[in-house]
PDB file of the backbone (N, CA, C, O) and the ligand in Angstrom, with CONECT records:
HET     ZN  A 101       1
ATOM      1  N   UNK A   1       1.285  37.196  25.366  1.00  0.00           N
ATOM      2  CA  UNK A   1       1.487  36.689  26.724  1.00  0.00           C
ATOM      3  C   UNK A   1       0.392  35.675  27.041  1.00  0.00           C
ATOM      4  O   UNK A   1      -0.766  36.052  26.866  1.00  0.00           O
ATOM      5  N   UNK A   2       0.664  34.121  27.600  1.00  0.00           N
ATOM      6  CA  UNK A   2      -0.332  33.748  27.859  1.00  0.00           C
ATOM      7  C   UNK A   2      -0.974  33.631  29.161  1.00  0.00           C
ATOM      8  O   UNK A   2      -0.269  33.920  30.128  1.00  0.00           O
ATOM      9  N   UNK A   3      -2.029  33.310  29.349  1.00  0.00           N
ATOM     10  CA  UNK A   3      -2.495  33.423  30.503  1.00  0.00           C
ATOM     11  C   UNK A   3      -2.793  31.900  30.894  1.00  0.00           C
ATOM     12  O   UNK A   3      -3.603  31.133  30.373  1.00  0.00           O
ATOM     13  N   UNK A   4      -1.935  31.685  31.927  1.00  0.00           N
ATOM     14  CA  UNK A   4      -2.046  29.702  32.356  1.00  0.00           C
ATOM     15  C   UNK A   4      -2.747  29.351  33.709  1.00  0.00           C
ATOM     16  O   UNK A   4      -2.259  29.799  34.745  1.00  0.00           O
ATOM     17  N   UNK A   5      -3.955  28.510  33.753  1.00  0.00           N
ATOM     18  CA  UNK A   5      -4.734  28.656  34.523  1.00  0.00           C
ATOM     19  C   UNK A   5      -4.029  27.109  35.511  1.00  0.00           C
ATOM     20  O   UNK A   5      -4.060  25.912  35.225  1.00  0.00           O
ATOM     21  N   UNK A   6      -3.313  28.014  36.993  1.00  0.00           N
ATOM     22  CA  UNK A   6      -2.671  27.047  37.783  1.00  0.00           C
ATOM     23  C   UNK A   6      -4.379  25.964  38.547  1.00  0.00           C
ATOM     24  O   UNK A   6      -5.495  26.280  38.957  1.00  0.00           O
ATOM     25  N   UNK A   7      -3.812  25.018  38.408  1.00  0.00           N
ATOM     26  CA  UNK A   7      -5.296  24.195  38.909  1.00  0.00           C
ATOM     27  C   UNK A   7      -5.547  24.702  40.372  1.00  0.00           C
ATOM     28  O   UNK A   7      -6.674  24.630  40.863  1.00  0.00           O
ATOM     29  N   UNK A   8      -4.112  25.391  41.296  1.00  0.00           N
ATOM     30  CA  UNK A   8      -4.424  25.808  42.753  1.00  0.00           C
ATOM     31  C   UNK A   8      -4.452  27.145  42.618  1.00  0.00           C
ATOM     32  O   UNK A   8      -4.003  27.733  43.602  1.00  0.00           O
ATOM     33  N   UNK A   9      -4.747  27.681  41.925  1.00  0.00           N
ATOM     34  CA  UNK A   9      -4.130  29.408  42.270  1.00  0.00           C
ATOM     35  C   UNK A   9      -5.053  30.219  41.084  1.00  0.00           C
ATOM     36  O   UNK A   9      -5.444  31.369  41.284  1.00  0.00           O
ATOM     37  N   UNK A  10      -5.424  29.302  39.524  1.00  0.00           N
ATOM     38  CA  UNK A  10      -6.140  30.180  39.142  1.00  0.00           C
ATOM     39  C   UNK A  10      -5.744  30.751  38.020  1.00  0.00           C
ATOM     40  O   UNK A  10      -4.658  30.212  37.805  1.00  0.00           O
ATOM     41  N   UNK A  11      -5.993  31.685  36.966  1.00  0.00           N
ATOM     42  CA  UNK A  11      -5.294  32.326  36.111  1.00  0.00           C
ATOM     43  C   UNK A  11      -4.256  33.327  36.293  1.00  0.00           C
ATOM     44  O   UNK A  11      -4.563  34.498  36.513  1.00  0.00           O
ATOM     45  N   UNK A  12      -2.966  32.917  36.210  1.00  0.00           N
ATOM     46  CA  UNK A  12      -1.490  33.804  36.193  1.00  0.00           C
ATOM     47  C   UNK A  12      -1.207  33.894  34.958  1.00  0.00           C
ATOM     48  O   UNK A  12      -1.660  33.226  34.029  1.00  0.00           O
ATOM     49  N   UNK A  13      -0.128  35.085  34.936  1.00  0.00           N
ATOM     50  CA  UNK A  13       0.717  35.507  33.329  1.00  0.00           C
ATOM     51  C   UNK A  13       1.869  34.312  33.067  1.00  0.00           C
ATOM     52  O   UNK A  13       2.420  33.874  34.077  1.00  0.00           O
ATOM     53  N   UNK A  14       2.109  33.976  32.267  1.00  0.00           N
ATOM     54  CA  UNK A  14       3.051  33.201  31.983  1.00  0.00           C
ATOM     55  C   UNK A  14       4.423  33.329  32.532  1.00  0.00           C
ATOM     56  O   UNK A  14       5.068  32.301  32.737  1.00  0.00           O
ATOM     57  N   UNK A  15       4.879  34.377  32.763  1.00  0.00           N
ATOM     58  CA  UNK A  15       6.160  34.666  33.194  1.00  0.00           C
ATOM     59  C   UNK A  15       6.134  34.391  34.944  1.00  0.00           C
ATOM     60  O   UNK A  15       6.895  35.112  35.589  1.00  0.00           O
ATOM     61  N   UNK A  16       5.513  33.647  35.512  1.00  0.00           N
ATOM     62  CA  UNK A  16       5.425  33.054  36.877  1.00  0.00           C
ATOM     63  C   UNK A  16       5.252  31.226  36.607  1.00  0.00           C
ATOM     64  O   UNK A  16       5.130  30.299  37.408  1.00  0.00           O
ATOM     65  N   UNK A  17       5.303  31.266  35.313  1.00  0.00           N
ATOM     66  CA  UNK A  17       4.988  29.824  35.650  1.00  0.00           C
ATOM     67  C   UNK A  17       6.886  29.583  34.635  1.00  0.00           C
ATOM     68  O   UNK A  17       7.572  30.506  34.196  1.00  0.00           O
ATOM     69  N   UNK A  18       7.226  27.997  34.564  1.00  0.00           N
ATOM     70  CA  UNK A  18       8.369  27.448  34.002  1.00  0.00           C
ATOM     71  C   UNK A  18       7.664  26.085  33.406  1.00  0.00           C
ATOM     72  O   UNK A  18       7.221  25.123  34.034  1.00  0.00           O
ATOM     73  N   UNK A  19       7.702  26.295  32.128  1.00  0.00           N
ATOM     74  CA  UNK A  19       7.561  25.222  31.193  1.00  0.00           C
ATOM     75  C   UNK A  19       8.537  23.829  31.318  1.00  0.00           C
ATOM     76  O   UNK A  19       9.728  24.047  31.542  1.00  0.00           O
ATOM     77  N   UNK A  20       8.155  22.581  31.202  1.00  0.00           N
ATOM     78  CA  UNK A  20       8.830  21.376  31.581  1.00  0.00           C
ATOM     79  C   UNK A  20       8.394  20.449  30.448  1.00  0.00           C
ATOM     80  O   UNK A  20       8.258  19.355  30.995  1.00  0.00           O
ATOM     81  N   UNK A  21       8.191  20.360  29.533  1.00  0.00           N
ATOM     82  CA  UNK A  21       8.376  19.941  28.412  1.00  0.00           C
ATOM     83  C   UNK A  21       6.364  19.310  28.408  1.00  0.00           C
ATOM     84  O   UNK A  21       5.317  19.595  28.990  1.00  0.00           O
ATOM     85  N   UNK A  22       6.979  18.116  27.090  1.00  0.00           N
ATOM     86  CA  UNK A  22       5.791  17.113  27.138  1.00  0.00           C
ATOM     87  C   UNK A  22       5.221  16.225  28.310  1.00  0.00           C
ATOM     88  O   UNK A  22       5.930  15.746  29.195  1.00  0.00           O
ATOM     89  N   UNK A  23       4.236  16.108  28.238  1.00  0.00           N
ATOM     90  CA  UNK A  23       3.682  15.409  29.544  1.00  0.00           C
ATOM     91  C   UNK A  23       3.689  13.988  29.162  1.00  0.00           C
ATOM     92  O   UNK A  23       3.371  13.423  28.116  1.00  0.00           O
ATOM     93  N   UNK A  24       4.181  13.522  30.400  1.00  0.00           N
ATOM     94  CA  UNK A  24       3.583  11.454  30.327  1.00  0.00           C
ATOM     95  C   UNK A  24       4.242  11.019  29.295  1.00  0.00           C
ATOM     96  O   UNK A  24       3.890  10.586  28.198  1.00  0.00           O
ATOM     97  N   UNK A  25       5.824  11.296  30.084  1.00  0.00           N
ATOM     98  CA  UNK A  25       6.869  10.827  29.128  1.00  0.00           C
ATOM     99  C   UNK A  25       7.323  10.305  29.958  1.00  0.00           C
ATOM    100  O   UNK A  25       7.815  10.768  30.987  1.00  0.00           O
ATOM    101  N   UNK A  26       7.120   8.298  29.308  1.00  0.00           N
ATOM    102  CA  UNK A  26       7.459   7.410  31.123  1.00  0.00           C
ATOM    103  C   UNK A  26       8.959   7.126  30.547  1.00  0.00           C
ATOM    104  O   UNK A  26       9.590   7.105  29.491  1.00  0.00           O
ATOM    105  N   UNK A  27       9.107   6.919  31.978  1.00  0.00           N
ATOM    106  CA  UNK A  27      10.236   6.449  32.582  1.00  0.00           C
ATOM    107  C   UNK A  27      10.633   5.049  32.089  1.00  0.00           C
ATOM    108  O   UNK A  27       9.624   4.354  31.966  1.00  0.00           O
ATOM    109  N   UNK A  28      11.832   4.362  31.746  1.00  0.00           N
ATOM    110  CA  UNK A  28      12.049   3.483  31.494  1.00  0.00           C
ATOM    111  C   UNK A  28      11.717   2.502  32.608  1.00  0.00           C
ATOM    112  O   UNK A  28      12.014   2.788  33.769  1.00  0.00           O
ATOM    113  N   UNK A  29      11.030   1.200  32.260  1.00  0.00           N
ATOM    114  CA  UNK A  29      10.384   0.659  33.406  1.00  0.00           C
ATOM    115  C   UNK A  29      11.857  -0.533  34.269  1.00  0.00           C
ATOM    116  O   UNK A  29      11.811  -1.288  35.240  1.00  0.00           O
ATOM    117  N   UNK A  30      13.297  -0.057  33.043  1.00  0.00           N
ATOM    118  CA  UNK A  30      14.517  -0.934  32.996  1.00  0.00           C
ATOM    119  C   UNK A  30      15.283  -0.546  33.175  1.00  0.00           C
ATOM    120  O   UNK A  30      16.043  -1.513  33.220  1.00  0.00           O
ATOM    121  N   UNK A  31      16.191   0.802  33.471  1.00  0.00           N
ATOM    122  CA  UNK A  31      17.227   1.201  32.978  1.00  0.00           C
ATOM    123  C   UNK A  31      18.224   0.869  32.663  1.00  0.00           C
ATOM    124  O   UNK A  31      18.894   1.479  31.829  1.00  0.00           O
ATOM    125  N   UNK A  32      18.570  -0.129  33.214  1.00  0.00           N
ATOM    126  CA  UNK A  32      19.934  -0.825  33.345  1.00  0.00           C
ATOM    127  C   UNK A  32      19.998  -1.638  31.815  1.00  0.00           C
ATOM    128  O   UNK A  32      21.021  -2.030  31.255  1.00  0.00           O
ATOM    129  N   UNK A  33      18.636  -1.756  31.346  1.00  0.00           N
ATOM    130  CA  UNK A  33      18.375  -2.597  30.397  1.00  0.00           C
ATOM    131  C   UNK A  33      18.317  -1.573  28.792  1.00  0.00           C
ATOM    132  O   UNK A  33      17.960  -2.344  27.901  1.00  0.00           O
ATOM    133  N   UNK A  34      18.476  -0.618  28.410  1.00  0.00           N
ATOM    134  CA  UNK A  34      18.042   0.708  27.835  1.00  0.00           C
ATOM    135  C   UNK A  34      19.435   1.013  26.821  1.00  0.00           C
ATOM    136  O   UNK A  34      20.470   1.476  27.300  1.00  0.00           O
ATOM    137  N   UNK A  35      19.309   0.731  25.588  1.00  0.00           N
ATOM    138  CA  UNK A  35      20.642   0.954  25.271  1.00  0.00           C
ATOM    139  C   UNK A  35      20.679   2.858  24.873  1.00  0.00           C
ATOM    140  O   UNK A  35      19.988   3.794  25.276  1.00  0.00           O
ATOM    141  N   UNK A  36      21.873   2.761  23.883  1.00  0.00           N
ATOM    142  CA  UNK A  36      22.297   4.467  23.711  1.00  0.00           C
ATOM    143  C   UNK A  36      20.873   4.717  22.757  1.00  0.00           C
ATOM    144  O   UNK A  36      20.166   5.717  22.874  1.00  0.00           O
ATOM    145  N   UNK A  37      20.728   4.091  22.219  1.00  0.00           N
ATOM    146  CA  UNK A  37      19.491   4.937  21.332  1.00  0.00           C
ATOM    147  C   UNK A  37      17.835   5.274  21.676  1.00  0.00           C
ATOM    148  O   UNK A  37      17.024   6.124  21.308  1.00  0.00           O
ATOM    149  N   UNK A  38      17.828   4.012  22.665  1.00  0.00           N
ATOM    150  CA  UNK A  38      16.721   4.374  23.631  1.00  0.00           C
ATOM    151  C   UNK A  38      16.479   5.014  24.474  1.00  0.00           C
ATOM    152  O   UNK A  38      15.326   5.274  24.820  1.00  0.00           O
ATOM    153  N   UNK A  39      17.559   5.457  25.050  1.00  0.00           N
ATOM    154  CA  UNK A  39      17.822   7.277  25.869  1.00  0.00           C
ATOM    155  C   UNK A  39      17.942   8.165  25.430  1.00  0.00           C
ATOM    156  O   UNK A  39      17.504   9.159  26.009  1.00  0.00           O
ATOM    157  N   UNK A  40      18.664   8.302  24.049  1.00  0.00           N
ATOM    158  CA  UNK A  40      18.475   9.277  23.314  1.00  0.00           C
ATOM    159  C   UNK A  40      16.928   9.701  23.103  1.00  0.00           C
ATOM    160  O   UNK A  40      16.604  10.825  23.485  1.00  0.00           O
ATOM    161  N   UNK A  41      16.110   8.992  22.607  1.00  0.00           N
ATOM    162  CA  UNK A  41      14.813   8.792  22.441  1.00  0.00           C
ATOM    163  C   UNK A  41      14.253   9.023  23.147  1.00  0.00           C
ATOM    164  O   UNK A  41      13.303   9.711  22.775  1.00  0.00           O
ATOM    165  N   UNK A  42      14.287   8.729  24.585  1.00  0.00           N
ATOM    166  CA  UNK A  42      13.685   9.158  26.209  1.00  0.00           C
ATOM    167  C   UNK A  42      14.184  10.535  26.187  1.00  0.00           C
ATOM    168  O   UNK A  42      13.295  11.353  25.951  1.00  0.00           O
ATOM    169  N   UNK A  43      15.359  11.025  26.366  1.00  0.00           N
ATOM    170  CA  UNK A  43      15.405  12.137  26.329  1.00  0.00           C
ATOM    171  C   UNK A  43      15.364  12.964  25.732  1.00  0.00           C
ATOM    172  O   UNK A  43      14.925  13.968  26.294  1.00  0.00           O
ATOM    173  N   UNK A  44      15.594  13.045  24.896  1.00  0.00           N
ATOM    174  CA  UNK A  44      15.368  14.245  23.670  1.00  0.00           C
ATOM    175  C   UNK A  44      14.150  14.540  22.579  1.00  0.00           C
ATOM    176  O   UNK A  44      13.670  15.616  22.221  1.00  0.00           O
ATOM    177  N   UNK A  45      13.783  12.962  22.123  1.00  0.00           N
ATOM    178  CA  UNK A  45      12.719  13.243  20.912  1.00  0.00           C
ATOM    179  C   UNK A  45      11.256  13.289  21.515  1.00  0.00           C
ATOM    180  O   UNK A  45      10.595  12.277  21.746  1.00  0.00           O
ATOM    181  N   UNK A  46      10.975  14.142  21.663  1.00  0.00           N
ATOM    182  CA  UNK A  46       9.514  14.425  21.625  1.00  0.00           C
ATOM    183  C   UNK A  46       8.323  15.092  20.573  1.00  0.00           C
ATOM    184  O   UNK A  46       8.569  15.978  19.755  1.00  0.00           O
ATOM    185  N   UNK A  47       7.027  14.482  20.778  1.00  0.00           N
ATOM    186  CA  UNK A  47       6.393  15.046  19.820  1.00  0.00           C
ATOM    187  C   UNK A  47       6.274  16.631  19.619  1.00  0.00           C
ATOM    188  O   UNK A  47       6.470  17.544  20.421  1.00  0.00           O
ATOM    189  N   UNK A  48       5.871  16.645  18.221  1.00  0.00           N
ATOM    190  CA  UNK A  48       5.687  18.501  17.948  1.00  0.00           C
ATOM    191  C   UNK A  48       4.509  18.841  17.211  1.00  0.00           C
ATOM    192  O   UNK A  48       4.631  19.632  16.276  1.00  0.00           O
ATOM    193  N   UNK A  49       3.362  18.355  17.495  1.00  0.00           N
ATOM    194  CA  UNK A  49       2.245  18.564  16.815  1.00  0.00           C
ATOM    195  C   UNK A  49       1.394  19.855  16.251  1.00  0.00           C
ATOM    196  O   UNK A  49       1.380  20.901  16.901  1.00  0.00           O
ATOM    197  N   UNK A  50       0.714  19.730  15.058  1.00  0.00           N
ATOM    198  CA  UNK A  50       0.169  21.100  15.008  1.00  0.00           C
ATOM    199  C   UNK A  50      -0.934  20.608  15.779  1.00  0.00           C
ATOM    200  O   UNK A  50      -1.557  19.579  15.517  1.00  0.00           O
ATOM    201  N   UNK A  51      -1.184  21.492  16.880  1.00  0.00           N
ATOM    202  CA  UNK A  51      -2.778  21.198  17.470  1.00  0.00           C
ATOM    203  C   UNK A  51      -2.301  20.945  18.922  1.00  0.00           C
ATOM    204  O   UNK A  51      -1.234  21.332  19.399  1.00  0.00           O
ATOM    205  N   UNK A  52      -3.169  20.303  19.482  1.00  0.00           N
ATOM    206  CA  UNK A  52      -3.530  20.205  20.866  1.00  0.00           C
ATOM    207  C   UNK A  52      -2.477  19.348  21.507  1.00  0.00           C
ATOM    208  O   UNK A  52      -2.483  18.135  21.301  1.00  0.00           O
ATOM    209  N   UNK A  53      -1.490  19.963  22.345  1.00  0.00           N
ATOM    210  CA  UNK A  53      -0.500  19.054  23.265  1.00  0.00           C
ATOM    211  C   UNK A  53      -0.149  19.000  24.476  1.00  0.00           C
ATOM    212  O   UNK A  53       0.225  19.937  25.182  1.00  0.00           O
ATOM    213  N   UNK A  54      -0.273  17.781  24.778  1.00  0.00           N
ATOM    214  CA  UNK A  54       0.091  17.903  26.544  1.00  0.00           C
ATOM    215  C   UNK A  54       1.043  18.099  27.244  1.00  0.00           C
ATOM    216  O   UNK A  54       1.962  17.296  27.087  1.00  0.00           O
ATOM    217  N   UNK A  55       1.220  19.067  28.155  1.00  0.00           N
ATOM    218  CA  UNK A  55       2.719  19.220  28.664  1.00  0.00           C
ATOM    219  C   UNK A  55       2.289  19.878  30.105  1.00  0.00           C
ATOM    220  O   UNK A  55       1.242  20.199  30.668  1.00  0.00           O
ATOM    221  N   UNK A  56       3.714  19.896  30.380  1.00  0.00           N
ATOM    222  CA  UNK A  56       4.155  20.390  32.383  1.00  0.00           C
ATOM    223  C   UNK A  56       4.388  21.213  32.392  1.00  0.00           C
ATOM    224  O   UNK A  56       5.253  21.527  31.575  1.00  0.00           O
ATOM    225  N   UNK A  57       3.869  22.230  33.255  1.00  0.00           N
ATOM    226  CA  UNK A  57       3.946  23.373  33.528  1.00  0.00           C
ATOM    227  C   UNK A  57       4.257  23.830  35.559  1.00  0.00           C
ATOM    228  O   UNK A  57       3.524  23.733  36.544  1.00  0.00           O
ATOM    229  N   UNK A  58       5.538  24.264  35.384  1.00  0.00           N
ATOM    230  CA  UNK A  58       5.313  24.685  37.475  1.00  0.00           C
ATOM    231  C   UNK A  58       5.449  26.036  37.329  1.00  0.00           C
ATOM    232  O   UNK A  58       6.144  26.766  36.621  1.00  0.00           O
ATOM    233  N   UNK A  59       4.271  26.258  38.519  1.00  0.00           N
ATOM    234  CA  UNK A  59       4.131  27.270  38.577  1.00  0.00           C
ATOM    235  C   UNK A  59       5.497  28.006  40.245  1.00  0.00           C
ATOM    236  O   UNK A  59       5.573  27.855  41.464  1.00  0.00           O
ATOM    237  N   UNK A  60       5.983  28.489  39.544  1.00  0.00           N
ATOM    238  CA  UNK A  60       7.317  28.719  40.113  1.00  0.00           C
ATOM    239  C   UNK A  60       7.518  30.137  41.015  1.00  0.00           C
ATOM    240  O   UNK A  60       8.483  30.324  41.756  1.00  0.00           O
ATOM    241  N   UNK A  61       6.512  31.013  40.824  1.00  0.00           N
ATOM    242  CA  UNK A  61       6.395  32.064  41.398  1.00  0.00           C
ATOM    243  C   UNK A  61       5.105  31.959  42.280  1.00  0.00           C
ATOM    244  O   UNK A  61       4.850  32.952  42.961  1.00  0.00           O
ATOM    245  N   UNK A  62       4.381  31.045  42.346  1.00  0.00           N
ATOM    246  CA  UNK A  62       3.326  30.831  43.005  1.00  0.00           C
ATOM    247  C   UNK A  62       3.243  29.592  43.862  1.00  0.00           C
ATOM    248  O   UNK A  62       3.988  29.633  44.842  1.00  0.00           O
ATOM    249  N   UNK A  63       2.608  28.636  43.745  1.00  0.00           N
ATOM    250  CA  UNK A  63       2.635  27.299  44.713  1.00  0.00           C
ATOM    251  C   UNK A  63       3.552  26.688  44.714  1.00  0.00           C
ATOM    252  O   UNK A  63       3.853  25.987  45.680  1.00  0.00           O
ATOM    253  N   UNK A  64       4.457  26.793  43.352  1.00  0.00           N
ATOM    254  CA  UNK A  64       5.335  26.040  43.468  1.00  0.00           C
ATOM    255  C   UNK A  64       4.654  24.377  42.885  1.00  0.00           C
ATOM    256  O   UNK A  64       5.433  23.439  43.059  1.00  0.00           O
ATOM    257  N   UNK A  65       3.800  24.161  42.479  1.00  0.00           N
ATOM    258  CA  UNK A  65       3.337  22.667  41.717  1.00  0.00           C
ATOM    259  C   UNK A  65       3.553  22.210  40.567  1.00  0.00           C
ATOM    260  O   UNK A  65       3.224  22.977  39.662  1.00  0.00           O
ATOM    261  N   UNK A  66       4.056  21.086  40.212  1.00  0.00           N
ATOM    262  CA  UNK A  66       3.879  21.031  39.215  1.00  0.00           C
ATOM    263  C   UNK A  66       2.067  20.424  38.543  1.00  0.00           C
ATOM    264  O   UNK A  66       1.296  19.961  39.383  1.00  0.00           O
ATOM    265  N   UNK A  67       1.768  20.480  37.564  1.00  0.00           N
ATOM    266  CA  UNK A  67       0.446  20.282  36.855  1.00  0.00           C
ATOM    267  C   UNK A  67       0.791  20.027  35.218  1.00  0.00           C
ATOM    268  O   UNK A  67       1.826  20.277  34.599  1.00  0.00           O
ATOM    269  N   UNK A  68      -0.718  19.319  34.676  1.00  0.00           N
ATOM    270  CA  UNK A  68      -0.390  19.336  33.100  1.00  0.00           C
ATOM    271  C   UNK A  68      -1.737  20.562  32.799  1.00  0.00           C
ATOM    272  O   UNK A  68      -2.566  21.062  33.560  1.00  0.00           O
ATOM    273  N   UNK A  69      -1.494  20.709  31.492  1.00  0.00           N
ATOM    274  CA  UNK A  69      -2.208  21.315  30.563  1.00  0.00           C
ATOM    275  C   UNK A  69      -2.380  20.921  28.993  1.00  0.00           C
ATOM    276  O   UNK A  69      -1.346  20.562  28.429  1.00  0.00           O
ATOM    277  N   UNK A  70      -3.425  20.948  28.328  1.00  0.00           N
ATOM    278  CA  UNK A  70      -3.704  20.469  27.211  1.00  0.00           C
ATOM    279  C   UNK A  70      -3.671  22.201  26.147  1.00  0.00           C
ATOM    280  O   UNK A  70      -4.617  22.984  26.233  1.00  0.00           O
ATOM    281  N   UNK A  71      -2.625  22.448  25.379  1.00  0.00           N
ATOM    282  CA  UNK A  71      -2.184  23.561  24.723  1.00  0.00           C
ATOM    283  C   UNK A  71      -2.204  23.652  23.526  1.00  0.00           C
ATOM    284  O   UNK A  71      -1.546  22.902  22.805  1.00  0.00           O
ATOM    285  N   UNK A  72      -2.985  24.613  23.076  1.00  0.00           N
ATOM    286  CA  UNK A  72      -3.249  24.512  21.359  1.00  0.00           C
ATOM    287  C   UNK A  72      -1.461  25.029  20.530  1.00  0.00           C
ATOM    288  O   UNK A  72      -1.041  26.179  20.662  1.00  0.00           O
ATOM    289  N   UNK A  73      -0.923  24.297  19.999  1.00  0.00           N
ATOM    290  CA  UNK A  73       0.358  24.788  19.353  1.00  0.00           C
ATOM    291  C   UNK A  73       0.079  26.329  18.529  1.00  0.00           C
ATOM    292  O   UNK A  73       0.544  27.463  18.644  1.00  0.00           O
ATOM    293  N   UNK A  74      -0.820  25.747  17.755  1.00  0.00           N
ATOM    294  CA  UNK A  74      -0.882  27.376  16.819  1.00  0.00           C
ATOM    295  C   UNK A  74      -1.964  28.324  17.369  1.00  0.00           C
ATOM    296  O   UNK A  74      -1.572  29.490  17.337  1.00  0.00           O
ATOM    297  N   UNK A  75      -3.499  28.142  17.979  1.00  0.00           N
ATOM    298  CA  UNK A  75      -3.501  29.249  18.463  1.00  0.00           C
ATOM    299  C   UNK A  75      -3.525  29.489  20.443  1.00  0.00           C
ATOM    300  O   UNK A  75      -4.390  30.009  21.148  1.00  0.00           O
ATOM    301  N   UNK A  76      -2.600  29.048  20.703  1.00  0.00           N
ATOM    302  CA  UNK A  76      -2.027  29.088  22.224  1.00  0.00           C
ATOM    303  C   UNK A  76      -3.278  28.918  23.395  1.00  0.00           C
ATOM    304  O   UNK A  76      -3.118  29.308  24.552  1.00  0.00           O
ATOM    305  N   UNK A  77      -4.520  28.289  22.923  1.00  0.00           N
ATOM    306  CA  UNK A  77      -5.541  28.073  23.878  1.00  0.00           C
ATOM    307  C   UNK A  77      -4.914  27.062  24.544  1.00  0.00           C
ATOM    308  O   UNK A  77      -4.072  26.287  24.091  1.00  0.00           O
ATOM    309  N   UNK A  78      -5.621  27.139  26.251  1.00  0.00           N
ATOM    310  CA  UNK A  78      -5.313  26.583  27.136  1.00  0.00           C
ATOM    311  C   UNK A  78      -6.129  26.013  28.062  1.00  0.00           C
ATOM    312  O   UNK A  78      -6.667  26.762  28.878  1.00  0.00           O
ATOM    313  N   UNK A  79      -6.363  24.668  28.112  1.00  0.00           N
ATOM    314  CA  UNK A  79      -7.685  23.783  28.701  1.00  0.00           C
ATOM    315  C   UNK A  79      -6.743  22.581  29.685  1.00  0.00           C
ATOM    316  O   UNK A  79      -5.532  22.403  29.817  1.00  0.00           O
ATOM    317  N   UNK A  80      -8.214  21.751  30.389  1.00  0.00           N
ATOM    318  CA  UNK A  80      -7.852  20.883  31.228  1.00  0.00           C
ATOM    319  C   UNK A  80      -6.762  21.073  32.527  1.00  0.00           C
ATOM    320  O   UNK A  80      -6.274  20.097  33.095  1.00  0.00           O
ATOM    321  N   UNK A  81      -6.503  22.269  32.849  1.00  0.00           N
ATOM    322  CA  UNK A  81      -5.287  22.113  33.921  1.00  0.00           C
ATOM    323  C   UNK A  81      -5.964  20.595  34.910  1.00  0.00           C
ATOM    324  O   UNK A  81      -7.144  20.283  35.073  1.00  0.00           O
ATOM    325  N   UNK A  82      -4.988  20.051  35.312  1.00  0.00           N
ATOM    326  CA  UNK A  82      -4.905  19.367  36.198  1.00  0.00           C
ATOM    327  C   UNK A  82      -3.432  18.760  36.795  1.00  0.00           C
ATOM    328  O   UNK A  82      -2.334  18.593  36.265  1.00  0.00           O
ATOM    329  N   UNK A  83      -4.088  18.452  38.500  1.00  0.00           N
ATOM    330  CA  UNK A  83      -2.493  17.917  39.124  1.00  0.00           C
ATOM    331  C   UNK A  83      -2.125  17.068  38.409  1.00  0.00           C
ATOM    332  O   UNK A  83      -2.932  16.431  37.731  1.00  0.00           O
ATOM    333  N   UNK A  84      -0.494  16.782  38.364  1.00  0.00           N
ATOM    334  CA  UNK A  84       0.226  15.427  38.101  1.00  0.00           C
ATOM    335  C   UNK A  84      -0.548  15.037  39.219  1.00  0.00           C
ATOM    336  O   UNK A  84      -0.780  15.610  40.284  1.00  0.00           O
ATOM    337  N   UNK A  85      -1.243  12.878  38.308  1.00  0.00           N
ATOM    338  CA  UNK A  85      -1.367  12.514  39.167  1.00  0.00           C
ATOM    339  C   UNK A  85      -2.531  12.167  39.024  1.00  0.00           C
ATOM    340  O   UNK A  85      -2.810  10.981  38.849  1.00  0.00           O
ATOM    341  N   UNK A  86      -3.538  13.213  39.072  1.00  0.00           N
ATOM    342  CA  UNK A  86      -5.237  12.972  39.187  1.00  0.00           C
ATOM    343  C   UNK A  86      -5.671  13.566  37.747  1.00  0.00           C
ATOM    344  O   UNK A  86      -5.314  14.541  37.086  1.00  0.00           O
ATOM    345  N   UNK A  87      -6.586  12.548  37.575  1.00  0.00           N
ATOM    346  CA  UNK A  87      -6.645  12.388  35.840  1.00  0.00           C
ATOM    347  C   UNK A  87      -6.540  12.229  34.971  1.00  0.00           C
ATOM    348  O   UNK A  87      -7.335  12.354  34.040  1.00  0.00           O
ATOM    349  N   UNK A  88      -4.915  11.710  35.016  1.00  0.00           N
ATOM    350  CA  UNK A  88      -3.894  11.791  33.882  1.00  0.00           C
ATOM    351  C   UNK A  88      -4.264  10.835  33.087  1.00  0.00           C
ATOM    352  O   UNK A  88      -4.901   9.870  33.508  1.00  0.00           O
ATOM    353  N   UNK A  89      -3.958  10.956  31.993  1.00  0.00           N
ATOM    354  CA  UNK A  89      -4.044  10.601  30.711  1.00  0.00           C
ATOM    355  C   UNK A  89      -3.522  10.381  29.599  1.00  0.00           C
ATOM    356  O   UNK A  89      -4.220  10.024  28.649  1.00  0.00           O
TER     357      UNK A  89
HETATM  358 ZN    ZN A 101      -0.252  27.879  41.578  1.00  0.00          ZN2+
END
């Protein structure tokens, strides 16, 4: 079980928060301009690294925010919470 430290609320169990994929996955700055394979690509392919990855996390039973976190893939450490927004990177 992990323990995810909300940047407003603090350390909760995982089962209060809802995972939202990779973080600072922009937006097409075109859409209209974007063919089928470049949405495919926007939407679906994301990285899968062994090691340290950034992703969204809301905390859904609590404030209700969304935030990122920097997450070790293999051994599930959990650093940097911060708001979307301030800090990002
Ligand atoms: Zn919270």
């Amino acid at each position: 079980m992990l323990s995810i430290p909300c940047p407003w609320c603090g350390d909760r169990d995982e089962t209060e928060f809802r995972y939202g994929g990779e973080a600072e996955v922009a937006y097409p700055a075109d859409p209209d301009a974007v063919d089928d394979p470049a949405w495919r690509e926007y939407l679906f392919v994301r990285a899968n690294p062994k090691g340290w990855f950034k992703e969204r996390w809301v905390h859904t039973a609590g404030c209700r925010q969304w935030f990122t976190v920097h997450r070790h893939t293999v051994t599930y450490e959990i650093r940097d919470p911060q708001p979307i927004g301030e800090g990002a990177r």
